[in-house]
TORLUMKOL-443299 format. One line per field, with one value per atom (N, C-alpha, C): residue number from 1; residue in one letter; x, y, z; atom name. Coordinates in steps of 0.2 Angstrom, whole numbers, plus 5000, padded with zeros to 4 digits. Example, Ala and Ser with C-alpha at 12.3 -4.5 7.8 and 13.67 -1.06 7.14 Angstrom:
num	c(1  1  1  2  2  2)
residuo	c(a  a  a  s  s  s)
x	c(5066  5062  5066  5064  5068  5064)
y	c(4972  4978  4984  4989  4995  5000)
z	c(5039  5039  5039  5035  5036  5039)
atomo	c(N  CA  C  N  CA  C)
//
This chain:
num	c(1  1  1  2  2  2  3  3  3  4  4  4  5  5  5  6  6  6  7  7  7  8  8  8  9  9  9  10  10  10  11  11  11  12  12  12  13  13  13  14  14  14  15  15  15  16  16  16  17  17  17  18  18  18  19  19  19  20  20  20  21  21  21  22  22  22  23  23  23  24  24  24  25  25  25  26  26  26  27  27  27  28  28  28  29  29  29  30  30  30  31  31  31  32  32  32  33  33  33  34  34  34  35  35  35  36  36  36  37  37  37  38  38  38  39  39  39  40  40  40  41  41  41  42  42  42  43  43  43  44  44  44  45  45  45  46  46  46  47  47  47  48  48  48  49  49  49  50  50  50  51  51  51  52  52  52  53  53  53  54  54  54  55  55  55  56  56  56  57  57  57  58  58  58  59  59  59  60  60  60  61  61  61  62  62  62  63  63  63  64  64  64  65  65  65  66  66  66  67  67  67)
residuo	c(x  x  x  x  x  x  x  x  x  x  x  x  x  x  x  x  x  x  x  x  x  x  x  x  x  x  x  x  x  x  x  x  x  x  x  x  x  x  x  x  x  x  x  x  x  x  x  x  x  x  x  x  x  x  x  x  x  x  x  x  x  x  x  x  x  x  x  x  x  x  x  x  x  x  x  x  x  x  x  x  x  x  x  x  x  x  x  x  x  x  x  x  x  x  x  x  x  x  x  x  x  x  x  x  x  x  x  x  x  x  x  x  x  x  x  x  x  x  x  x  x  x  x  x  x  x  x  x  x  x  x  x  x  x  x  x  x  x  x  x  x  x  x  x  x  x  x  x  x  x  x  x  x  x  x  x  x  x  x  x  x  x  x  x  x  x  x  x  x  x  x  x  x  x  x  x  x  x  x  x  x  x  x  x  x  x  x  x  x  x  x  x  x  x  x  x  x  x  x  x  x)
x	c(5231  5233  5230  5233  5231  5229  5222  5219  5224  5230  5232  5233  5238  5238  5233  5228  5221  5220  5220  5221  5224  5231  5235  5233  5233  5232  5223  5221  5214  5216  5218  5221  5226  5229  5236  5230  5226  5222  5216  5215  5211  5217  5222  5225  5229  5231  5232  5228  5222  5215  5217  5215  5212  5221  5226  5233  5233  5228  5227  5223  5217  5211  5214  5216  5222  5228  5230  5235  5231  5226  5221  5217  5214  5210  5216  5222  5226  5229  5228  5229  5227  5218  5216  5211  5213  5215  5207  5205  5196  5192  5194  5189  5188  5181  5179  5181  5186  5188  5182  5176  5171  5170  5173  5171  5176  5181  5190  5187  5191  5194  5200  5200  5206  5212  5216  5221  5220  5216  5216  5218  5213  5214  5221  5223  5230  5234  5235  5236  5236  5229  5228  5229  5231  5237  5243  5247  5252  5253  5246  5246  5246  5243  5243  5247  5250  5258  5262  5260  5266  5263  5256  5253  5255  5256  5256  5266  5269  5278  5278  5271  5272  5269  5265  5262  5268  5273  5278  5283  5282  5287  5285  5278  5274  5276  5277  5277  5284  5288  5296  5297  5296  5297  5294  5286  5283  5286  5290  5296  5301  5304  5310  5309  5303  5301  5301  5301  5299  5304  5312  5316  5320)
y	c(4945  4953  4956  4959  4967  4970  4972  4978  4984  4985  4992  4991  4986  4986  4985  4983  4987  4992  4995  5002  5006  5003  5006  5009  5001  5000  5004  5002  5007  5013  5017  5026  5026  5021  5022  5021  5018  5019  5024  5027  5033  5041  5039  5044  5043  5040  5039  5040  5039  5039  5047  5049  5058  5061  5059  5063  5061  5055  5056  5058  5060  5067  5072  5074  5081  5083  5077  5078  5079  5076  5077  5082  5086  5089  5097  5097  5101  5101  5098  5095  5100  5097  5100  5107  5111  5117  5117  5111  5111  5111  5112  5110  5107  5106  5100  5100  5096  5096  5099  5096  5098  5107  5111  5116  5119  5116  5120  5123  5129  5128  5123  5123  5119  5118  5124  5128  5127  5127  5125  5118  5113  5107  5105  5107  5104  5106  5112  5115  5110  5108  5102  5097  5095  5087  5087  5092  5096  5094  5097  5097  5088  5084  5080  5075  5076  5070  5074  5079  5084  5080  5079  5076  5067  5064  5057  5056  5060  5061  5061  5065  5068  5062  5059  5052  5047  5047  5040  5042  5048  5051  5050  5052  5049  5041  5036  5029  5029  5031  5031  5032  5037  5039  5035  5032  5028  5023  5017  5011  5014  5018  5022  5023  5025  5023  5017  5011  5005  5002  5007  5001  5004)
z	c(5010  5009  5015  5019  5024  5022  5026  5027  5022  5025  5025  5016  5015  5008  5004  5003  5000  5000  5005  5006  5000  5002  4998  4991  4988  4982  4977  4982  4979  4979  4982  4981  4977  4976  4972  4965  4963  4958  4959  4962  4960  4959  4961  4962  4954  4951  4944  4940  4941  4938  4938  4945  4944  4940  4940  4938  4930  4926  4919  4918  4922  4921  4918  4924  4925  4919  4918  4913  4906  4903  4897  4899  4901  4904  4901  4905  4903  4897  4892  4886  4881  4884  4881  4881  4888  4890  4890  4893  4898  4891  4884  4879  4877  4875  4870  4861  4861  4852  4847  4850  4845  4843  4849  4849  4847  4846  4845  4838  4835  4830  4825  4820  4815  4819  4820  4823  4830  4833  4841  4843  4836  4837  4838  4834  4831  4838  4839  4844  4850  4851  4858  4855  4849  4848  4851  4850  4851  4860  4862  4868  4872  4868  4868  4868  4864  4863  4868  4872  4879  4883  4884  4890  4890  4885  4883  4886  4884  4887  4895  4898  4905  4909  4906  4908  4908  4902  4902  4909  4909  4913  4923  4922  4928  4929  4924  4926  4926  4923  4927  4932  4936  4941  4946  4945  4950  4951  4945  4944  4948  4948  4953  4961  4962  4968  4971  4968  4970  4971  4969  4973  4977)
atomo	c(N  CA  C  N  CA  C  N  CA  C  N  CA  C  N  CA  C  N  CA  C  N  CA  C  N  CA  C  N  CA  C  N  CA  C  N  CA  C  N  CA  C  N  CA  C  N  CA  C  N  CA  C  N  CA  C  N  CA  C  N  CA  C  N  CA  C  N  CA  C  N  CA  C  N  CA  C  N  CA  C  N  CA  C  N  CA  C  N  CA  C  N  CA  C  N  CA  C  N  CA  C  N  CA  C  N  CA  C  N  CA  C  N  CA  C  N  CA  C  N  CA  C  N  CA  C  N  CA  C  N  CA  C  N  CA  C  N  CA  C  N  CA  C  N  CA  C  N  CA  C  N  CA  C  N  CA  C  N  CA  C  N  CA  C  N  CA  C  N  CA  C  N  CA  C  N  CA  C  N  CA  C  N  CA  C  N  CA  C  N  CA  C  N  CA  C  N  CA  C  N  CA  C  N  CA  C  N  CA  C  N  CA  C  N  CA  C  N  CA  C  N  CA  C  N  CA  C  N  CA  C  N  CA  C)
//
């Protein structure tokens, strides 16, 4: 394997790493479940199964790329 593709491949893993940060994090709109409300929680499931679609959606498109 080349240099360059190690490369690659380590940033193509941090950068998925930080874009399902990113996607949970906006989930659950920077707060800790513990602190939610009943109604907030439910609310950040909600956000959650949005965030969990937008992830399958991120792997189709990265498959689509690839040919």
């Amino acid at each position: 394997m080349n240099p360059n593709a190690i490369i690659n491949m380590i940033m193509r893993l941090f950068l998925r790493r930080g874009m399902n940060a990113g996607i949970n994090y906006m989930a659950n709109r920077g707060r800790n479940p513990k602190d939610m409300t009943p109604e907030e929680r439910q609310n950040a499931k909600a956000g959650r199964e949005n965030a969990r679609r937008a992830q399958q959606a991120m792997r189709v498109t990265r498959r689509m790329g690839k040919f």
